[in-house]
N, C-alpha and C positions, 0 to 999 in steps of 0.2 A: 790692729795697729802694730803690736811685734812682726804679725807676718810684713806689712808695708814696711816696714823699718829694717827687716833683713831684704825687703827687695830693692832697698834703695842703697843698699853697700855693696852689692853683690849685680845689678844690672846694668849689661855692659851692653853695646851694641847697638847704640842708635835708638829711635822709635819702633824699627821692624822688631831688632832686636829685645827691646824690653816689652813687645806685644807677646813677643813667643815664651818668655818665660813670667810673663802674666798667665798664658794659658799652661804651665806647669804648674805653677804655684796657687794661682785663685782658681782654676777651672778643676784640674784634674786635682791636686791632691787638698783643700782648702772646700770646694765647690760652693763659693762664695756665690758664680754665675755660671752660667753653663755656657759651650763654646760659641752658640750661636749670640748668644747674647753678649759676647765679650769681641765677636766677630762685626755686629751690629753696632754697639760702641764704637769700636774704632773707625769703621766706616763713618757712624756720624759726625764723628770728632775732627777727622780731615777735611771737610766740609765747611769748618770753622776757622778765625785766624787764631792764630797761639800754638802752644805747648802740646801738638795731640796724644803724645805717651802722657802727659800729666793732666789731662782730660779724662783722660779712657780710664785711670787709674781713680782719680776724682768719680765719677759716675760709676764702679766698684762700691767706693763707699757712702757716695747717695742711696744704690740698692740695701745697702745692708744696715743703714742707719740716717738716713733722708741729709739734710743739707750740713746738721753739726757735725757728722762722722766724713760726710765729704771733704768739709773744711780741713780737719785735722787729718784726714789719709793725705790732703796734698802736702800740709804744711811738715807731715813726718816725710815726703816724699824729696823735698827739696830742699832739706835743710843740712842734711847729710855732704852733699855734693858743693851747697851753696856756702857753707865751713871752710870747705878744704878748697874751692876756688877763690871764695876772699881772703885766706889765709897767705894764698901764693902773692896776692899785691902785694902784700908786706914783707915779703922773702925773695921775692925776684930779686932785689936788687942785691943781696948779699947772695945770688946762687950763681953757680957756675951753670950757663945756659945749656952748654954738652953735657953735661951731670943731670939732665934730667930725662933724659933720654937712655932709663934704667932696664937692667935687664929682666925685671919684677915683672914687666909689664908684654915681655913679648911673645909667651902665648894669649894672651887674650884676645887677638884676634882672631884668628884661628878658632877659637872658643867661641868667639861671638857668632861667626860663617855656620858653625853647628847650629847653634841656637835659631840662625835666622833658616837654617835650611830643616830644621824640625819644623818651625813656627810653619814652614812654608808647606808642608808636607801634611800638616794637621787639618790647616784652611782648606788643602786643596781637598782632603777627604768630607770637611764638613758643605765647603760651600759650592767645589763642582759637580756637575752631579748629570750634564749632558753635554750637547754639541756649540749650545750659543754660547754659554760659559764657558765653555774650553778657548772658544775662539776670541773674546772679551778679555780673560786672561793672559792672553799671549799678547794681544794689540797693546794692553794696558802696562804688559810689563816691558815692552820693546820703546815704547813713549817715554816711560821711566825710567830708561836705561839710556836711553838717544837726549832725551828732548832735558835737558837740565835748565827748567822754568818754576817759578814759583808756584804758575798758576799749573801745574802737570797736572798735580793730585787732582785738585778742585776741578778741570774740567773733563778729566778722563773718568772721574766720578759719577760727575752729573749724565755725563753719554753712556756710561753704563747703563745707569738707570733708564733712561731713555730707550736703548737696543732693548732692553727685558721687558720692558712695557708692550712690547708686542707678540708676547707669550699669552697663552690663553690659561694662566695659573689661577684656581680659584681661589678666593680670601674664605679665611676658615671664620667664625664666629668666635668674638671678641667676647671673654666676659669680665673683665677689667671694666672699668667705669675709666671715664676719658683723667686723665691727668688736670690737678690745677695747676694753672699758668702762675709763676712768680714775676708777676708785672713788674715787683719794686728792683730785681736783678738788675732790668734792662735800664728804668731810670737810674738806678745808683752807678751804673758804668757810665749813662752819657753825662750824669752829672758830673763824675770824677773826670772823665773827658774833656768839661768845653770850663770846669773849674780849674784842674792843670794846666791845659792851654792856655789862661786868662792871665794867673799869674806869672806863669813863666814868661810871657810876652811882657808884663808890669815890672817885674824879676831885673829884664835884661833894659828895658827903655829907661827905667828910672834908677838903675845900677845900684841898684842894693847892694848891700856887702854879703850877703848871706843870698845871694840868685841864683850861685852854680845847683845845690838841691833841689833850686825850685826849676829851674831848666832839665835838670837831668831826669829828676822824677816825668816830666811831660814825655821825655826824649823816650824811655824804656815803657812807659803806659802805652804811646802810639806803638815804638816796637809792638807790643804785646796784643795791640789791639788790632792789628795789621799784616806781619807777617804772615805768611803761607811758604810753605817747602822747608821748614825745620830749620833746624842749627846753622847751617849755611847759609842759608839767605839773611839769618838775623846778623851773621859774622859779615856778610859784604853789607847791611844795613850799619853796622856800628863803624866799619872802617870808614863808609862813605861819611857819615857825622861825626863820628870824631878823630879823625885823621885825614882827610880828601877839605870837609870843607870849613876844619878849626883852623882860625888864624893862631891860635895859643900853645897850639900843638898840645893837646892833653896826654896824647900819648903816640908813641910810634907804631909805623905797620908793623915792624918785626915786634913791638912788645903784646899787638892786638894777637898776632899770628901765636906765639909762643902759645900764651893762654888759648888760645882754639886749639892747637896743638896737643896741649897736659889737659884740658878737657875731654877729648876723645878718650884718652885712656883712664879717665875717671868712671867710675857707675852713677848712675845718676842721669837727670834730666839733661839735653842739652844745654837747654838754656841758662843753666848755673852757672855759666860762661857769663854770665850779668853782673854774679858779684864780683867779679875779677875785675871786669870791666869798670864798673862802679868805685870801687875802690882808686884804682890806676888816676881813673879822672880828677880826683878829689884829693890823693896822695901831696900835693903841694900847698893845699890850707891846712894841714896837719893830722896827727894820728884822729882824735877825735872827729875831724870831717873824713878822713878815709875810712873810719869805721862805720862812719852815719851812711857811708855809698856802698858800702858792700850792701848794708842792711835793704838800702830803699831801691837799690837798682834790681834785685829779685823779685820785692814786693810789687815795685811796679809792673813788671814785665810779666807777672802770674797773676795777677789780680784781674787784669782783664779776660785772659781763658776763662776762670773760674765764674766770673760773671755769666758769662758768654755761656757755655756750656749747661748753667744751671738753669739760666732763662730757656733755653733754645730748646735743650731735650725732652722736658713736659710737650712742647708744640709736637719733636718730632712723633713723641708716643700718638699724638692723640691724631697727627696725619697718616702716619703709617697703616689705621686700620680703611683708607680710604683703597679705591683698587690699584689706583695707578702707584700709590708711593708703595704698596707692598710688595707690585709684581717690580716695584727697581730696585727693591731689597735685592735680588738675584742679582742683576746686573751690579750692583754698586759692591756685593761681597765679593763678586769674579775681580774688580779691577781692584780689592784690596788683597785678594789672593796673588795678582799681577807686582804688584806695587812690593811686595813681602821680597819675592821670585828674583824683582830686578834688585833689590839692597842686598840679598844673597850674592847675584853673580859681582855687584860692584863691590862689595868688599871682600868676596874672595880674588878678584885680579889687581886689588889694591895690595896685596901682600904676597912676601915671597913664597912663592910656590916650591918647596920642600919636603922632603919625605918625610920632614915629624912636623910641618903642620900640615899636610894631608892628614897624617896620624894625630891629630888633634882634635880636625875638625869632624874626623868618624868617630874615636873615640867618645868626643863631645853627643854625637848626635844617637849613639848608640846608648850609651847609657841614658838621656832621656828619653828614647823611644823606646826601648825592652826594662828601663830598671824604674820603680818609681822613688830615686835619690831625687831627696831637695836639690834646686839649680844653685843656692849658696856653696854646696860643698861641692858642688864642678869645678866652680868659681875661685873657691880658697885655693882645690889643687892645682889647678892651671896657671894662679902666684903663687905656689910653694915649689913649683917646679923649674918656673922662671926664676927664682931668686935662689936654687940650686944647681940647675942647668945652666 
């Protein structure tokens, strides 16, 4: 739990990004799971709608302490980020909006480009390994790079799998006994589903004075239960609901943007962009309702991953050892080696190309690759140098 707790202040860089310094910190120096199996993770977790760095990271601590140690590695995972983004509803309005646009924060991309281009460097040693996977990972990372859709991941996934099934790789002999299925996972998610929906609809028809929680909560559960393609797609899901189609105007685009904005350069999950949001919403029935949306816009929007994930992954264990879903283990690791490859090239053309963050982003990637330095203390120097430099 310390080690989850320094990786949730210190991890920057997206989903690719916090995959690659998962494999620092839990694989190589920790050996919580080994690469394959932290590689397999996250493949399955794309697959799924929700939060997939707060999946992969959740199923970390299923392995090492079944569903109590899960729970608590997510809830140490996102409470860090989830602080310091509902903190910001309540200081936006006293902050000068060019003031936050610090100079603390301007190597860490550059940092992050390291991180994603080790992470990328490691997969490709564990999981390429001939000609169909070379070829998979290049198709899958030119899609991820071109095709900006929600459905990218999820169906360049499943085709992977699919191209690999016509390998002739044989299945080795299983001596694990099949997984039990957690049935009650799957009912407690559609129950909290079609039970939020029921009253958020009762909420809003019969105008209760207290409906906005019960609508918002439904609003971030569906988010949660639904999205695919990360932090973005949930960012154009919350401006289309509350900005495109509130008559009330909960909040503005420029106030949704900002917070998506001082998110990026947070560590942490994407999605703790929720309590900011949550908060924002709720900011005009008073400090106590805005403290109640920071809290319930998180829970909602992670609560259905976490379901999701813990139902599903006993199934995948116990399909995997059939022929067809093993031999798209290969195919489905090529198009997550792909998928790493293309968030490397978009975040290194998203920033200025400079001779000291070139020299950032080798620095960055040299010392994870030749030194075994925890990825926190890259992280500290690269804000000690920004807030010096």
């Amino acid at each position: 739990m310390k080690a989850v707790l320094l990786h949730s202040i210190t991890a920057f860089g997206g989903p690719q990004g916090h995959l690659a310094m998962m494999m620092k910190t839990f694989v190589q120096q920790r050996k919580d799971v080994t690469e394959a199996e932290l590689m397999e993770y996250n493949a399955f977790c794309q697959l799924l709608p929700g939060a997939s760095s707060s999946q992969t990271l959740t199923l970390i601590g299923f392995k090492r302490g079944g569903a109590p140690l899960a729970v608590a590695t997510l809830l140490i995972w996102i409470t860090p980020a989830c602080l310091l983004m509902g903190s910001l509803s309540f200081l936006l309005q006293y902050m000068d909006k060019r003031a936050l646009n610090v100079d603390i924060f301007k190597y860490v991309q550059p940092m992050a480009v390291g991180f994603l281009a080790y992470g990328g460097i490691r997969a490709y040693q564990i999981s390429i390994r001939n000609l169909a996977t070379q070829v998979i990972m290049v198709v899958a990372m030119a899609a991820a790079y071109f095709i900006k859709s929600p459905w990218t991941f999820p169906a360049t996934i499943i085709l992977g799998g699919i191209i690999s099934n016509f390998s002739n790789k044989r299945i080795p002999d299983f001596q694990e006994k099949p997984k039990k299925i957690q049935w009650a996972n799957l009912w407690l998610f559609a129950l909290i589903f079609i039970v939020a929906g029921f009253l958020s609809e009762l909420a809003r028809t019969e105008h209760w004075v207290t409906r906005r929680p019960f609508n918002m909560f439904e609003n971030f559960y569906r988010f949660g239960s639904l999205v695919f393609g990360g932090g973005d797609i949930l960012i154009a899901m919350m401006l289309e609901q509350y900005v495109t189609r509130s008559k009330s105007q909960f909040m503005t685009a420029e106030e949704l943007l900002t917070g998506a904005g001082i998110m990026r350069a947070m560590p942490g999950p994407t999605f703790s962009v929720s309590a900011y949001v949550g908060g924002m919403i709720m900011r005009n029935l008073g400090p106590a309702y805005q403290l109640l949306g920071c809290i319930l816009a998180p829970v909602a929007i992670f609560l259905p991953s976490m379901l999701l994930v813990l139902f599903f992954f006993p199934i995948w264990n116990n399909l995997k050892k059939h022929v067809m879903i093993y031999r798209a283990l290969e195919g489905i690791n090529a198009v997550v080696v792909g998928i790493m490859w293309a968030a490397t090239l978009i975040l290194f053309f998203s920033i200025h190309v400079t001779w000291y963050n070139i020299l950032i982003m080798l620095w960055t990637l040299g010392l994870l690759y030749l030194t075994r330095l925890p990825s926190p203390f890259i992280v500290l120097a690269c804000l000690l140098a920004g807030w010096l430099f």
